[in-house]
C-alpha positions as CSV (number, residue, x, y, z in Angstrom):
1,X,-23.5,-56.1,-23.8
2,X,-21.4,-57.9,-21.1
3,X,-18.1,-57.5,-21.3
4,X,-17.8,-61.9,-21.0
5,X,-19.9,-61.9,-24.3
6,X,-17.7,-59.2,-26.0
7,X,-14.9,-61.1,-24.9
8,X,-16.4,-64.1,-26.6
9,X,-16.9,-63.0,-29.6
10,X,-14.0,-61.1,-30.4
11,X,-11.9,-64.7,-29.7
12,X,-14.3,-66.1,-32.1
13,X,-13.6,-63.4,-34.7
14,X,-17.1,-61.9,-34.8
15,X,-17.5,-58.2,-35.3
16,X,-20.5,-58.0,-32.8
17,X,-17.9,-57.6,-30.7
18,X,-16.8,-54.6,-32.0
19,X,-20.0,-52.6,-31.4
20,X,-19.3,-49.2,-29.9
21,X,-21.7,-50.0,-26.8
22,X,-20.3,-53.8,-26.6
23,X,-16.2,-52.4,-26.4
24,X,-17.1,-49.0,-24.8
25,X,-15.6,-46.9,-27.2
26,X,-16.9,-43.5,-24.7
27,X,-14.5,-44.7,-22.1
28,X,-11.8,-45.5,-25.1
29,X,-12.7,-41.9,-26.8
30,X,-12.3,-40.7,-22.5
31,X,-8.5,-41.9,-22.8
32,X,-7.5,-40.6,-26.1
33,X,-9.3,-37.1,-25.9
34,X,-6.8,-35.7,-23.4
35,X,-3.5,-37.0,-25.5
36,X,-4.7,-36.1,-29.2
37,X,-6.3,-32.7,-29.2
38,X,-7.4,-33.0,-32.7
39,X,-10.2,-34.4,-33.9
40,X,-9.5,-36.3,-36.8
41,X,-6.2,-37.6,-35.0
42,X,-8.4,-39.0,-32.1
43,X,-11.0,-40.5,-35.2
44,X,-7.1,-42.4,-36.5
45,X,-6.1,-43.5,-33.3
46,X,-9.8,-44.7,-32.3
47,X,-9.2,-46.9,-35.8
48,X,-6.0,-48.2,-34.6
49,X,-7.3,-48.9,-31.2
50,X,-10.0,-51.0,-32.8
51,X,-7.7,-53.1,-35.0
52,X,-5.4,-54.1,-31.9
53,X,-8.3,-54.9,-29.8
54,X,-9.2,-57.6,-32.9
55,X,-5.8,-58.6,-33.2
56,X,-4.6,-59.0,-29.4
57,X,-7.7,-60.3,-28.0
58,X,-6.3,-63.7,-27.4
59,X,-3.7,-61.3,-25.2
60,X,-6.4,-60.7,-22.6
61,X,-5.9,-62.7,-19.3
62,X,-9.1,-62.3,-16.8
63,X,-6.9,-63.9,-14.4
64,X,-4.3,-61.2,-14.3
65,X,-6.4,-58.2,-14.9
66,X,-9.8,-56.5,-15.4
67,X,-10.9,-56.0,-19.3
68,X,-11.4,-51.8,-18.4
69,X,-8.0,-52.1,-17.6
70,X,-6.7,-54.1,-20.4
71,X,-8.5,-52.2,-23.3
72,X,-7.5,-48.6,-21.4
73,X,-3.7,-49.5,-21.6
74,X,-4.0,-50.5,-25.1
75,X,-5.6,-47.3,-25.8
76,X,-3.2,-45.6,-24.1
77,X,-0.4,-47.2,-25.5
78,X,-1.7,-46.8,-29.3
79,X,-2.9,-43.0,-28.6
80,X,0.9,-42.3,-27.5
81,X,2.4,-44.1,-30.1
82,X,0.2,-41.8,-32.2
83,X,0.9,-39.0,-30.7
84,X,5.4,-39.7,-31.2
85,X,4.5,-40.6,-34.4
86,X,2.9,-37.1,-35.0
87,X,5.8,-35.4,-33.1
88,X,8.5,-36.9,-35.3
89,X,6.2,-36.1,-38.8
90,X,6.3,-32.4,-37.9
91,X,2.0,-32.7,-37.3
């Protein structure tokens, strides 16, 4: 799927847009892998990542940046955010 019709239908609130091979979740799984080692950590944060993609979308700007670039620092954001969060719980 192009990432224009992704980008479409995530700011009209339709889960289409959401498909792993529409968002790219390998290239979202790429960035988390080397932060969270464990699995099921990786499976949470891959969750998270998915809800602020839905709920920023009206965030993304073509005009100042690429969507690659805008959904890897989300991800990266929300898989260190997990990973403090972890750190401070003793996990």
């Amino acid at each position: 799927m192009q990432e224009r019709k992704i980008i479409a239908l995530l700011r009209e609130r339709d889960e289409q847009g959401l498909h792993p091979a529409g968002t790219r979740w390998a290239a979202v799984r790429y960035v988390i892998a080397p932060i969270l080692r464990d699995p099921q950590e990786r499976e949470e944060c891959l969750s998270e990542v998915t809800m602020r993609v839905w709920e920023k979308i009206d965030t993304f700007q073509e005009e100042r940046g690429s969507w690659n670039g805008w959904l890897t620092a989300l991800t990266r954001h929300a898989a260190l955010t997990h990973a403090r969060r972890i750190s401070r719980h003793g996990g």
